[in-house]
C-alpha positions as CSV (number, residue, x, y, z in Angstrom):
1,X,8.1,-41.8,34.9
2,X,7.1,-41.4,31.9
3,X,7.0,-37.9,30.0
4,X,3.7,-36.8,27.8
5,X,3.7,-33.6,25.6
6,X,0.0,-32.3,24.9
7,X,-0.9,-30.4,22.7
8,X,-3.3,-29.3,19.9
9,X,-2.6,-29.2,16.5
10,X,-2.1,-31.0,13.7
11,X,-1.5,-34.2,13.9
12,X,1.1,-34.8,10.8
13,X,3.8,-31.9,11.5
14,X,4.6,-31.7,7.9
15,X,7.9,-30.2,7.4
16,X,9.2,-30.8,11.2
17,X,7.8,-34.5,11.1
18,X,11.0,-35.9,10.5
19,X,13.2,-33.8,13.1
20,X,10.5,-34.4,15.7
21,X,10.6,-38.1,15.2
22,X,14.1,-38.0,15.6
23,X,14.0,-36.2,18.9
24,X,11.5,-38.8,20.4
25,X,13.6,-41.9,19.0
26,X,16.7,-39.9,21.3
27,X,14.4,-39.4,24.1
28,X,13.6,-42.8,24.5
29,X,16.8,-44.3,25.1
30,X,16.9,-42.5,28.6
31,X,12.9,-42.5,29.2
32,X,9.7,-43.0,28.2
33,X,8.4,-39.7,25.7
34,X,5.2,-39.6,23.6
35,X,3.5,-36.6,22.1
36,X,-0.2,-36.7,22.0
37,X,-1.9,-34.4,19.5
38,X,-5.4,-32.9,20.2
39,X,-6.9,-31.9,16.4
40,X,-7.9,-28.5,16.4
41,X,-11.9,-27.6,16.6
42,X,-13.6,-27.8,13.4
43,X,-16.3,-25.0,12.7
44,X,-14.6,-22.3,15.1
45,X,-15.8,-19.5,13.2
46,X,-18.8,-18.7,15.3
47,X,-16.9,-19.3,18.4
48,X,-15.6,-16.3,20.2
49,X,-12.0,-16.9,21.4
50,X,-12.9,-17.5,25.1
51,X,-15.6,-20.2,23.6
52,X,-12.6,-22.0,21.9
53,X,-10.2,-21.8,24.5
54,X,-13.1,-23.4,26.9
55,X,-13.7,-26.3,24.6
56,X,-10.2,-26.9,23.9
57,X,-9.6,-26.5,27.4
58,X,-12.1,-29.5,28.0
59,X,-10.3,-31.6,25.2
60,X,-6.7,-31.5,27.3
61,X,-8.7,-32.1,31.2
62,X,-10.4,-34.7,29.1
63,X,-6.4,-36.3,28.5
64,X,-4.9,-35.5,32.1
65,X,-5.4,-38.1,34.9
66,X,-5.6,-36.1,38.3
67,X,-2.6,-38.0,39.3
68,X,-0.4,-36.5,36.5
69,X,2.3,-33.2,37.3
70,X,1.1,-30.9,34.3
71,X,3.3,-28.1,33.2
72,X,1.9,-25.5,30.2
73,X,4.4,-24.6,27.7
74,X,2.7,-20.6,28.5
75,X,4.3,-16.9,27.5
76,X,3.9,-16.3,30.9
77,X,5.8,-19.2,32.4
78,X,8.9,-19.1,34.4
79,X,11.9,-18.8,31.8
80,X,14.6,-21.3,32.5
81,X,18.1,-22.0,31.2
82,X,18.8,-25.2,28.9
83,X,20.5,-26.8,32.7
84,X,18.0,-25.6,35.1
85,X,15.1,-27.2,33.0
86,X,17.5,-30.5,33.3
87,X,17.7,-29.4,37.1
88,X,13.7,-29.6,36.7
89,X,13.4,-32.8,34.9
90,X,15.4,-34.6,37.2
91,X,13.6,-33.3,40.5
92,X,10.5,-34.8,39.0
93,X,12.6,-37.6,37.9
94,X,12.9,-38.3,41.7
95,X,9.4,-37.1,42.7
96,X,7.8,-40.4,42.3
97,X,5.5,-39.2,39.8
98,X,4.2,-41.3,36.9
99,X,3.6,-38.7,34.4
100,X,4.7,-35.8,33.7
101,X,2.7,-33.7,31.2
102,X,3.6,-31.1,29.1
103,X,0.8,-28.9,27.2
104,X,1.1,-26.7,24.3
105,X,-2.3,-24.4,24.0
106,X,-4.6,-23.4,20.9
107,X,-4.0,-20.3,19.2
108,X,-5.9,-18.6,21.7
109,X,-4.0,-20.0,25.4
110,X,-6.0,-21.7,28.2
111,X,-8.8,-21.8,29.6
112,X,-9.1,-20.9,33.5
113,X,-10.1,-24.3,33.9
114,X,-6.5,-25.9,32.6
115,X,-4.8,-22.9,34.0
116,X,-6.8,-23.7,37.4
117,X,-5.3,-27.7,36.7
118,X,-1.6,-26.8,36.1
119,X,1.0,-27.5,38.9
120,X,3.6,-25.1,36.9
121,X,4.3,-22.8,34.2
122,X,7.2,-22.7,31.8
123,X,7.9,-20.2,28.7
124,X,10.6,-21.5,26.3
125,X,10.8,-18.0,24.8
126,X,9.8,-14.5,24.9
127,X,9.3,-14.9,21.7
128,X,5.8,-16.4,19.9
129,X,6.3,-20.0,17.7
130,X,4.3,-21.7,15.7
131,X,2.8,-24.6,17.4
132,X,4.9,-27.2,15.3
133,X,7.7,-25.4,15.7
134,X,7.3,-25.4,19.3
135,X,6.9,-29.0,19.5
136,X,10.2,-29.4,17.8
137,X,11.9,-26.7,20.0
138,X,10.4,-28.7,23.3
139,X,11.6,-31.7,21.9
140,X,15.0,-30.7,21.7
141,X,15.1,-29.3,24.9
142,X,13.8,-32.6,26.5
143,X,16.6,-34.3,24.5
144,X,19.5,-31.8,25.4
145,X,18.3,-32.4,29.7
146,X,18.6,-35.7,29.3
147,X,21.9,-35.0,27.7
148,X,22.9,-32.6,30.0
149,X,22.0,-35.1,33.0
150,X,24.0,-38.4,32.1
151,X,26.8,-35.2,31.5
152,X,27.1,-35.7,27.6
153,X,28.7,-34.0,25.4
154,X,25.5,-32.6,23.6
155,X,25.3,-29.3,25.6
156,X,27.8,-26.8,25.8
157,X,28.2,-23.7,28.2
C-alpha cells in the first residue's frame, strides 16, 4: 500500500524541511510514504473564504484517484491515541487498498465537495497548527505506528 499525505502549502517547509525529511527517510524502510504539496492560490484576495476553500477543494479531487481511502487531517476528526492510529494503519494495511491518503486543508478547511469524498476523519489535536508544523507532527505520528507495529522501542506507554 502505499501512504500519500496531501496537502496545501508551501512546498519548501523551511525550518521543519530537515525534520520532515527525516521522518519520510524512517517511513520508508517499513512502507512506501510521499508528501505531495498543493501551492496555495495566488490572488485570493477577492475570493471569499468559501470561494477558496471550493477551488482548493478542486485542486486535492483533482489528486485523489476514486480508488484511493482518503482520511482529512480535520478539527473535527475522531481523536485517536499514538496506538489506536497504529491500530488504524494496520487495518488498512490489511484492507487491500493501494493508497491511502492523508489531506491537510487550506487555511480555511474543505470544501463539501472533499468532505463529501472522505472515507474518514481524524484530528491530531484539539489544538490549531500551523500547516508545516502539522506536516511534521503527522509525520512523526506515521513514523511512531510503524514503530509501534513491528513493537519497537520508539513508543513508550
Amino acid at each position: 500500500m502505499n501512504i500519500e499525505l496531501l496537502c496545501i502549502g508551501k512546498e519548501n517547509a523551511d525550518a521543519f524541511e530537515e525534520a520532515i525529511n527525516q521522518y519520510i527517510k524512517k517511513i520508508k524502510l517499513y512502507n512506501n510514504f510521499n508528501i505531495v504539496v498543493i501551492p496555495y492560490l495566488k490572488n485570493t484576495k477577492s475570493l471569499s473564504f468559501d470561494e477558496q476553500k471550493k477551488k482548493e477543494g478542486e485542486l486535492i479531487l483533482k489528486k485523489i484517484e476514486n480508488s484511493d481511502f482518503v482520511v482529512l487531517l480535520d478539527e473535527h476528526g475522531k481523536e485517536s491515541t499514538s496506538v489506536e492510529f497504529a491500530k488504524f494503519i494496520q487495518q488498512k494495511l490489511n484492507s487491500g487498498i493501494k493508497k491511502l491518503v492523508f489531506v491537510i486543508g487550506g487555511a480555511y478547511g474543505f470544501s463539501s465537495d472533499v468532505y463529501q469524498r472522505q472515507n474518514a476523519q481524524i484530528s491530531l489535536s484539539k489544538l490549531t497548527f500551523p500547516h508545516l508544523m502539522t506536516r511534521l507532527i503527522f509525520a512523526e505520528q506515521l513514523y511512531r505506528s510503524f514503530t509501534i507495529l513491528h513493537n519497537e522501542p520508539y513508543h513508550h506507554d
